[in-house]
C-alpha positions in Angstrom: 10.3 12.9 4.7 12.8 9.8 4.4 12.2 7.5 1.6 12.2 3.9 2.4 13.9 4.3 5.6 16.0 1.0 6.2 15.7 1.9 10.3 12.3 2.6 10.7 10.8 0.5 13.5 7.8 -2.1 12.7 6.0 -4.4 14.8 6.6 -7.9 14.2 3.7 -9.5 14.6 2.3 -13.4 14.6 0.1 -15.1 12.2 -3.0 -14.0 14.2 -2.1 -10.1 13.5 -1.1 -10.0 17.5 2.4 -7.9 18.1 5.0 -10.3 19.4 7.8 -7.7 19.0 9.8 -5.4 16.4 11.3 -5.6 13.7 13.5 -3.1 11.2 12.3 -2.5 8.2 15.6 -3.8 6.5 15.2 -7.1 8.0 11.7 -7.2 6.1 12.8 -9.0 2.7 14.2 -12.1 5.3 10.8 -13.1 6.6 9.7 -14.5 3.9 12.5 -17.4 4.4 12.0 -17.4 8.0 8.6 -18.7 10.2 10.2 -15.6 12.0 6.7 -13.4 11.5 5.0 -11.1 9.3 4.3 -7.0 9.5 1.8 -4.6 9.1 1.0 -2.4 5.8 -1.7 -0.6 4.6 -3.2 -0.1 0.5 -5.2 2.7 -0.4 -7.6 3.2 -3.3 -8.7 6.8 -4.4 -12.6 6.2 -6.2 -13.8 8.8 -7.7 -17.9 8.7 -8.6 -17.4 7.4 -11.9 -15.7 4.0 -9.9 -12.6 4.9 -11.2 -9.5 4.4 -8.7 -6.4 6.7 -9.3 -3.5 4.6 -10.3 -0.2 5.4 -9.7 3.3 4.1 -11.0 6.1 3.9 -8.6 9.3 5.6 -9.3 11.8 4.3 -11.5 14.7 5.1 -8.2 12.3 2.4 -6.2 14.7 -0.6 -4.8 11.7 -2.7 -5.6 9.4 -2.6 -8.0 10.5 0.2 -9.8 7.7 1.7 -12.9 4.9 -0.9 -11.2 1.4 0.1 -10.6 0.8 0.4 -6.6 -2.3 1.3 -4.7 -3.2 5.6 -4.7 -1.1 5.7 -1.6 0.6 2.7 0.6 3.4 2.0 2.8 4.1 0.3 6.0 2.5 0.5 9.4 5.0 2.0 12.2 5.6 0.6 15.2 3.1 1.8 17.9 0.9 2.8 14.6 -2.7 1.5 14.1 -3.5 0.6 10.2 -5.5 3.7 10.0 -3.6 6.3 11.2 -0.7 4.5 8.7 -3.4 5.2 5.9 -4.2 9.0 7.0 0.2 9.3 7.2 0.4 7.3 3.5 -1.9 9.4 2.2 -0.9 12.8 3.6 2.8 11.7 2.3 2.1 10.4 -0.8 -0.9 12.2 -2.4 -0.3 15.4 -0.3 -3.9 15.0 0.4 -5.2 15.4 4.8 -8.1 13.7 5.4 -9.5 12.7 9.1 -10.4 8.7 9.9 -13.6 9.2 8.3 -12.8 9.8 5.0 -11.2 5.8 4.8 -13.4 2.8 4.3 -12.0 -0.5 5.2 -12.5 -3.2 2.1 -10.9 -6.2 3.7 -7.9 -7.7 4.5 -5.4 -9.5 3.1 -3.5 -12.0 4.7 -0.3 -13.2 4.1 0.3 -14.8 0.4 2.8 -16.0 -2.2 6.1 -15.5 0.5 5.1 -12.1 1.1 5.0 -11.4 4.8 2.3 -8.7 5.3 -0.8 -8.2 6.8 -2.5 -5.8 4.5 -5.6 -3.6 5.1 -7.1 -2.3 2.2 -8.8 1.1 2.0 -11.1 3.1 0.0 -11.2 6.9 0.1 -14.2 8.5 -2.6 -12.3 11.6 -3.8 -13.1 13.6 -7.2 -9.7 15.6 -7.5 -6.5 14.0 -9.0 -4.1 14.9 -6.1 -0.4 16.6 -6.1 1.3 13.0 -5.7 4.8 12.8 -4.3 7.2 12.7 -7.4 9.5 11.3 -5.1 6.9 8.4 -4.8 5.6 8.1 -8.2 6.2 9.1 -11.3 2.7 9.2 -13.4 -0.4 8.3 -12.7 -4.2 8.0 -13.9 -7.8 7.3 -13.2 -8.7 3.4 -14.0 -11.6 1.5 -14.0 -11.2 -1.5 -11.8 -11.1 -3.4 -15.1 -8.7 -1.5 -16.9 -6.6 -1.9 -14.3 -6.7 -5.5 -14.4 -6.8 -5.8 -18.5 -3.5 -3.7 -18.3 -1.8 -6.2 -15.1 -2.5 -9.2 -17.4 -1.4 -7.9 -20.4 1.8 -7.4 -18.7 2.3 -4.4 -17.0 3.8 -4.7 -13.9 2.4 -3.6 -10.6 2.7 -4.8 -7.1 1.5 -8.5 -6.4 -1.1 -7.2 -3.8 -2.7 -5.3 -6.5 -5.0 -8.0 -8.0 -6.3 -9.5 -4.5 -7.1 -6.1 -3.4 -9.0 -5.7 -6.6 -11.2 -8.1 -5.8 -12.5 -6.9 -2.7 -14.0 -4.0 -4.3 
């Protein structure tokens, strides 16, 4: 598996979610100061029965965001790639964890805030086991409550900027 792959291929698409073309995922951090587009990602949320969510912390080698809280599993959508099957691949990747489209319950979207140019779909999967996450990906993790979560954001911890909207739609 390639980490943050500078070359991968992702649809470009318009402010309407609609594919107007591709983009490389290096070219990414430029949208933002360009009407140029946005692109596709996914967030995924692991609930266990107790409405906990399993929390990870990326990796301290991450170009962005290194240590921050980030969804169970995340990552871009591929060119050609719907938002689900980019959640079943995140997942798989990440958590080590195959599941079928069934398992993944779409929350909501988010649209494109604050300069960051992504179309987000947010997912819930109810799971009970803490998975084998990537160390590549992450390095610790833990089960939250929703509210924990957010007590720990606010208090200063850092985590990706998504992380509170998505919250919300839970």
């Amino acid at each position: 598996m390639i980490i943050d792959n500078p070359e991968e291929v992702l649809d470009l698409v318009n402010e309407h979610d609609v594919v107007v073309g591709t983009i490389l995922r290096a070219e990414v951090p430029q949208l933002a100061a360009t009407s140029k587009g946005f692109v596709r990602a996914v967030g995924v949320f692991l609930q266990n029965s107790k409405k906990q969510l399993f929390v990870p912390a990326r990796s301290l080698h991450k170009k962005l965001l290194p240590g921050a809280y980030d969804f169970s599993a995340a990552g871009h959508v591929a060119s050609g790639q719907s938002y689900i099957e980019a959640a079943v691949q995140e997942t798989a990747e990440e958590l080590n964890i195959q599941l079928n489209t069934s398992s993944f319950r779409l929350i909501g979207t988010l649209a494109p805030l604050n300069g960051i140019p992504y179309f987000n779909h947010i997912f819930i999967v109810e799971y009970e086991e803490t998975p084998l996450y990537n160390k590549e990906d992450f390095y610790k993790a833990e089960w939250l409550y929703p509210e924990e979560l957010i007590e720990s954001i606010k208090s200063g911890h850092p985590a990706k900027q998504v992380i509170l909207p998505a919250l919300k739609l839970l």
